[in-house]
C-alpha positions in Angstrom: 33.9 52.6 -70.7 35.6 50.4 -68.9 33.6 47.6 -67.5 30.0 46.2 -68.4 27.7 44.1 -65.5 25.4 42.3 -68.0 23.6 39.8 -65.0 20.5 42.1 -64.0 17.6 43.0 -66.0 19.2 45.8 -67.9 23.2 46.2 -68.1 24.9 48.3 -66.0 28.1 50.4 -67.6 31.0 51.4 -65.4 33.4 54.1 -66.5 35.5 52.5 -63.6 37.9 49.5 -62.5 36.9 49.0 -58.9 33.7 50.1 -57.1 32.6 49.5 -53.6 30.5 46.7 -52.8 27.6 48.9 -51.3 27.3 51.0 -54.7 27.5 47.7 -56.9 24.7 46.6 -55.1 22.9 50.0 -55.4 23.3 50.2 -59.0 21.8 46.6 -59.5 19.0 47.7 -57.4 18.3 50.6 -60.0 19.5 48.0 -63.1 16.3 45.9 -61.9 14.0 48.7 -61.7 11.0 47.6 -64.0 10.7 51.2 -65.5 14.6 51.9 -66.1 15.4 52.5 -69.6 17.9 50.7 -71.6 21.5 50.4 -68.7 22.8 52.6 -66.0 25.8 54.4 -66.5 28.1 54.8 -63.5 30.6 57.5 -63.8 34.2 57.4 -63.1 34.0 59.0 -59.3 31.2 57.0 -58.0 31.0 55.9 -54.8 27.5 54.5 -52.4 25.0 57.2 -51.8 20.8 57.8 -50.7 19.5 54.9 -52.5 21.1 55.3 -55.9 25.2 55.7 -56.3 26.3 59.4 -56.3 28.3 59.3 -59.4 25.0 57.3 -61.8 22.4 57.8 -64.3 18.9 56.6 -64.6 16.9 57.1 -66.9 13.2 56.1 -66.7 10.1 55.6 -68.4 6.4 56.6 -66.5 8.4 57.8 -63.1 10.3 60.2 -61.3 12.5 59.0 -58.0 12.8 61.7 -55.9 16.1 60.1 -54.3 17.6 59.4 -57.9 18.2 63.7 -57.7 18.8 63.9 -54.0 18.3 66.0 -51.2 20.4 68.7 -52.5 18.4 69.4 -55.9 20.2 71.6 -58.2 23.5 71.0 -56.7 26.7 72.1 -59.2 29.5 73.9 -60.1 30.0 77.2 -62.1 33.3 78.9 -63.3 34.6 82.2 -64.4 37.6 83.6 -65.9 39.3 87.0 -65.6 41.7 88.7 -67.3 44.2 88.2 -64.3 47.1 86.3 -64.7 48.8 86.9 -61.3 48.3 87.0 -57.6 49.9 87.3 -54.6 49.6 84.4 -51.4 49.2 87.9 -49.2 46.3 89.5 -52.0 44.9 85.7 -51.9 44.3 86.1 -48.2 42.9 89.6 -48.6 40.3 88.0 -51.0 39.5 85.6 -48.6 39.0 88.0 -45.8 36.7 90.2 -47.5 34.6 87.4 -49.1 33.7 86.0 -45.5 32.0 89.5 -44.9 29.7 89.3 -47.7 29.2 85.3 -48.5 27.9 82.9 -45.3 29.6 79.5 -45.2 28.8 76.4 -43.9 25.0 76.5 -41.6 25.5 80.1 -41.4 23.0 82.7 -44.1 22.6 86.1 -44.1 20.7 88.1 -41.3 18.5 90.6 -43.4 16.5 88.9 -46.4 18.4 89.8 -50.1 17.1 90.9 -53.0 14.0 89.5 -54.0 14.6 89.8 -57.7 17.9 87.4 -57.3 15.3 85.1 -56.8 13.5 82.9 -59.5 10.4 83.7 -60.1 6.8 82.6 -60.0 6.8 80.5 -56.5 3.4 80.7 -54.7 1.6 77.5 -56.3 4.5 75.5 -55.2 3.6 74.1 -51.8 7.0 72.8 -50.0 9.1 76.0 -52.3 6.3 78.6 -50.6 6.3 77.4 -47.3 10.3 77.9 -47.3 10.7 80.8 -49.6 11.3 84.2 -46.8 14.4 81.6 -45.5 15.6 81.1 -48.8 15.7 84.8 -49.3 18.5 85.2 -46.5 20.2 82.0 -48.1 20.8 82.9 -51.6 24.5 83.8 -51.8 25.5 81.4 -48.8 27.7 78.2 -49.5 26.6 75.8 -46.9 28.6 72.8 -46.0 30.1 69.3 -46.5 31.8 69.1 -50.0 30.4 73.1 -51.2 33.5 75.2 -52.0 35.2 77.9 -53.8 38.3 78.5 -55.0 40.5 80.7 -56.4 42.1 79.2 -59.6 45.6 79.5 -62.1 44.4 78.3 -65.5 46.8 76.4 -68.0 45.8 78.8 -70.0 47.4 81.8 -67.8 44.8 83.1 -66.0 43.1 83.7 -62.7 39.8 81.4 -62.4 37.3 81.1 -59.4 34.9 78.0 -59.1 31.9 77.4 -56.7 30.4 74.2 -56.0 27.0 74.5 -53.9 23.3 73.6 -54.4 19.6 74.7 -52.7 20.2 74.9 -49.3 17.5 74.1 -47.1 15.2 74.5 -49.9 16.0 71.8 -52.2 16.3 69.7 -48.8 12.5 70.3 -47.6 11.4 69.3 -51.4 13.1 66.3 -51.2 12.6 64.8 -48.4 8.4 66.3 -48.5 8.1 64.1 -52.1 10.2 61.4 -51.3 8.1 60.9 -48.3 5.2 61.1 -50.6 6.7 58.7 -52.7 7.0 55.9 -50.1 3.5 56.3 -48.8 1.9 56.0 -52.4 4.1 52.7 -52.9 3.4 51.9 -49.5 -0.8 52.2 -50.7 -0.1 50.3 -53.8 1.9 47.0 -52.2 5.2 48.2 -55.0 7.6 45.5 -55.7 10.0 47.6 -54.9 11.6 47.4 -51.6 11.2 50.2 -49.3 14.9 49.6 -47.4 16.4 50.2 -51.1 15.2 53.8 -50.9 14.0 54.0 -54.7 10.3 54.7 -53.8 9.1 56.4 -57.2 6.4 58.8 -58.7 4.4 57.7 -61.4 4.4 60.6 -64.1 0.4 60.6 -64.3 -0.1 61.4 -60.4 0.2 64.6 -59.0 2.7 64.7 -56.5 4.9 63.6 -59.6 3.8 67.3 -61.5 4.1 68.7 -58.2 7.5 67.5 -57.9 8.8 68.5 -61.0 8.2 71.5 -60.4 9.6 72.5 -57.5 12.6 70.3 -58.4 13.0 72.8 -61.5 12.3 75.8 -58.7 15.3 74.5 -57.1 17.3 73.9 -60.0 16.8 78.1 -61.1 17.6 78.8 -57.3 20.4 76.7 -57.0 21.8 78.6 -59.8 20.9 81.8 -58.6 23.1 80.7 -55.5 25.7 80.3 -57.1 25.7 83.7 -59.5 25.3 85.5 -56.3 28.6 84.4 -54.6 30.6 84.5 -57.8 28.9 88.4 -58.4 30.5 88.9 -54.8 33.7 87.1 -54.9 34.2 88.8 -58.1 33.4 92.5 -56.1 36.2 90.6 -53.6 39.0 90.2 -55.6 38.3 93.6 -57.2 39.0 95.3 -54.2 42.4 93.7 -53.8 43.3 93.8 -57.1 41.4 96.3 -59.1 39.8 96.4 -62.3 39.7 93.5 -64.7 37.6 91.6 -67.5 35.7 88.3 -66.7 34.4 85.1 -69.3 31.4 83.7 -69.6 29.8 82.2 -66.9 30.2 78.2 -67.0 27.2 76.8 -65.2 26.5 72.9 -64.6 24.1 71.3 -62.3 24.6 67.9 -61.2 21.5 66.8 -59.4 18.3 67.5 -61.3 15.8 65.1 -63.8 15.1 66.3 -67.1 13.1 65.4 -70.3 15.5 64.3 -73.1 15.8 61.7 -76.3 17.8 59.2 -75.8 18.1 56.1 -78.5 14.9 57.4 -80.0 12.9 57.6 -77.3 11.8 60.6 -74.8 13.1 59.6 -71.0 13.4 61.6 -67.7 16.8 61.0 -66.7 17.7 61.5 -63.0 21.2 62.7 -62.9 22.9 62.3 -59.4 26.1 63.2 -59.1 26.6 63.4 -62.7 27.1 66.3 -65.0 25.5 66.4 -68.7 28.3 66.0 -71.4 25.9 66.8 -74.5 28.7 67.7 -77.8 30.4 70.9 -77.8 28.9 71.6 -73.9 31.2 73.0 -71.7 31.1 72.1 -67.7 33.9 71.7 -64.9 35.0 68.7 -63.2 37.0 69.5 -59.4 39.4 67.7 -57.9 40.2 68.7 -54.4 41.8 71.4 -52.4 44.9 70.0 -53.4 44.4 68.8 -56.6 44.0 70.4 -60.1 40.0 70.8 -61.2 39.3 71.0 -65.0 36.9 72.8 -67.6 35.9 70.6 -69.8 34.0 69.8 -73.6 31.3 67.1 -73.7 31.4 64.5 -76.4 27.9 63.5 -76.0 28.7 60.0 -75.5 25.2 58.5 -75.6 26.3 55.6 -73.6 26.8 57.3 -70.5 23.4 59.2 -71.7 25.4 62.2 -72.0 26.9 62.7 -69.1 30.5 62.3 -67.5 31.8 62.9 -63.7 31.2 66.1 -61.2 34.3 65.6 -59.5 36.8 63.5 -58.1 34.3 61.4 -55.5 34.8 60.4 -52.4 37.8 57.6 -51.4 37.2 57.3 -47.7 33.2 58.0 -46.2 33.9 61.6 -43.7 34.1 59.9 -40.5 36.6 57.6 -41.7 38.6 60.3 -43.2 38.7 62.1 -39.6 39.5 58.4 -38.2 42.0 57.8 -40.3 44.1 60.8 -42.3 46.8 62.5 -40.8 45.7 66.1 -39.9 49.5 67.1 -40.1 50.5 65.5 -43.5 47.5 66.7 -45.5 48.6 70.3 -44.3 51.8 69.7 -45.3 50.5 68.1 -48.6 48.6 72.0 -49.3 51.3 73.8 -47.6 54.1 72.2 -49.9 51.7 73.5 -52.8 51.7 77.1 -51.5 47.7 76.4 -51.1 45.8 79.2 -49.0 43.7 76.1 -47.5 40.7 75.3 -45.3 42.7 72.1 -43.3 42.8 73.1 -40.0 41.8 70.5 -37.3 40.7 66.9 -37.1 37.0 67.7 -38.2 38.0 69.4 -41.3 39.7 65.8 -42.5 36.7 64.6 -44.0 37.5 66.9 -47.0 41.3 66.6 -47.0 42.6 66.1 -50.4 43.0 62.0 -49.3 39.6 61.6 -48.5 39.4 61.5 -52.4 39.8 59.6 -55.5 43.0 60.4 -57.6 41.5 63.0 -60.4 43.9 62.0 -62.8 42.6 58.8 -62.8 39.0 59.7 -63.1 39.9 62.4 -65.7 41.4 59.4 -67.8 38.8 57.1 -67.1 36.4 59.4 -69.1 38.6 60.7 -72.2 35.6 58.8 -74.2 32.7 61.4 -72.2 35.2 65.0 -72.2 37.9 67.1 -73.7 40.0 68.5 -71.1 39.8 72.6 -72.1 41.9 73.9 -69.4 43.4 72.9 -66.5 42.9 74.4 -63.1 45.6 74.5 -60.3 43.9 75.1 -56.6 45.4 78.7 -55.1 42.7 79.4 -52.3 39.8 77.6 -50.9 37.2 79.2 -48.9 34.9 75.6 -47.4 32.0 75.8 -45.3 
């Protein structure tokens, strides 16, 4: 920990040196919530988001905040290993090539519906998850845009790792916004002392809506997963075709936007993770850098003063417009290029996730060495972005 804000009604804990001013002011917002338990961590990548900082914890006590988990609920990262330890730039292309046939990226989803048994299962008494179920049946298996990615990784351990970062789609979208809507009418109703322009409009646990939400948040969270398993079942079948037969690990899977029930200094709490990844002892997660810098699996240490949790990635340095303002499309494809990176740069537009337009992972990764272990570290080869 690096830094403590003791001046609101519960402290606020930075894992951090400097923090922009429209975060700071977002994490006193939450630090004066009247049901947030005990301080609010702030991670080591954080930057402003919706509301609450992406990068944060809250924990809270009678409520859920829809916008403390975000529009994209479920979002993460999971990992697998194979048994490869080498591949070519030319087989890394091939990859590539044939995962664009079988994986949609960016707004793009598949044509025909998949495999309804992919799917998690017991949807119909969930209202918004129902009503937006046949789309997400042609979406599981698609990446979608902004920061989602995967790549093709050299482990310091020797081998050949891929990595995919995506979330719900449209899915966990239209739950979000349906309940946080609800959420501002109902404090709206009830005159709440909490300011609608701070976008922290909340649920109280006893009301409806709030089981309703719940539970489609948790639908999201099983179908962001199943997302995810999808595209690494096909970019596995990918790199099989180039390269043949081999073994793969474990799957390592970590959301980073969800709520869930846990114990915290004795007491029973729903804590909204945004932008955060649990760090519970002896758990194993992933924290990514960029396309051109090294990603890492990691251990928790189940540090209960960041309530268990540590990073999801790097976080943002420059907002995406003023990455396409103000990065040098030219140097940051030289900066991959020098790396031998098979790389998603190409014009202007795709600036906003050049590897400037982020925080320096080394110094988030040592900003933390009290939340993780570094396992292995992870060296970018290929990116496919949306």
């Amino acid at each position: 920990m690096k830094k403590v804000i003791s001046t609101e009604r519960i402290p606020i804990k930075m894992w951090l040196d400097d923090l922009e001013e429209g975060a700071i002011k977002q994490a006193k917002n939450l630090a004066n919530l009247p049901f947030a338990f005990k301080h609010i961590p702030i991670m080591p990548d954080s930057h402003p988001g919706y509301g609450m900082p992406i990068g944060s914890v809250l924990a809270t006590q009678g409520v859920v905040v829809p916008n403390a988990v975000g529009v994209d609920i479920g979002c993460g990262m999971c990992a697998q290993k194979t048994s490869l330890k080498t591949i070519t730039k030319d087989e890394l292309e091939q990859v590539l090539s044939e995962a664009r046939k079988v994986i949609p990226l960016g707004f793009n989803w598949h044509e025909a519906s998949q495999d309804e048994d992919l799917m998690p299962k017991n949807y119909e008494d969930l209202l918004i998850v129902s009503e937006g179920y046949d789309k997400a049946l042609k979406q599981i298996g698609s990446l979608g845009g902004g920061n989602h990615f995967i790549e093709i990784q050299k482990g310091s351990d020797g081998f050949i790792w891929i990595m995919i970062h995506s979330g719900s789609r449209n899915l966990g979208y239209k739950v979000a916004k349906y309940y946080n809507r609800e959420a501002i009418k109902l404090n709206e109703k009830y005159h709440s002392m909490i300011a609608k322009k701070q976008e922290l409009a909340f649920l109280p646990l006893e009301d409806q809506l709030a089981k309703d939400y719940i539970k489609e948040m948790n639908y999201c969270v099983d179908f962001a997963l199943a997302n995810r398993k999808l595209m690494m079942q096909r970019m596995m079948q990918s790199l099989k075709k180039i390269k043949g037969g081999f073994n793969i690990g474990k799957l390592i899977n970590k959301s980073h936007n969800f709520a869930a029930w846990e114990n915290h200094f004795g007491t029973n709490v729903l804590v909204h993770r945004k932008g955060a990844t649990r760090a519970f002892e002896g758990e194993f997660g992933m924290i990514p850098g960029s396309q051109g810098t090294k990603s890492y699996i990691v251990k928790g240490k189940g540090n209960i003063q960041s309530f268990k949790s540590c990073s999801h990635g790097a976080g943002r340095k420059l907002g995406r417009k003023q990455a396409q303002r103000e990065l040098n499309l030219a140097a940051e494809i030289q900066l991959l290029d020098a790396q031998n990176i098979v790389h998603a740069i190409k014009t202007k537009n795709d600036l906003d996730e050049a590897t400037s337009a982020y925080k320096d992972i080394d110094q988030v990764m040592r900003n933390q060495t009290d939340l993780v272990d570094i396992v292995v570290r992870l060296q970018p080869l290929a990116v496919l972005k949306g």
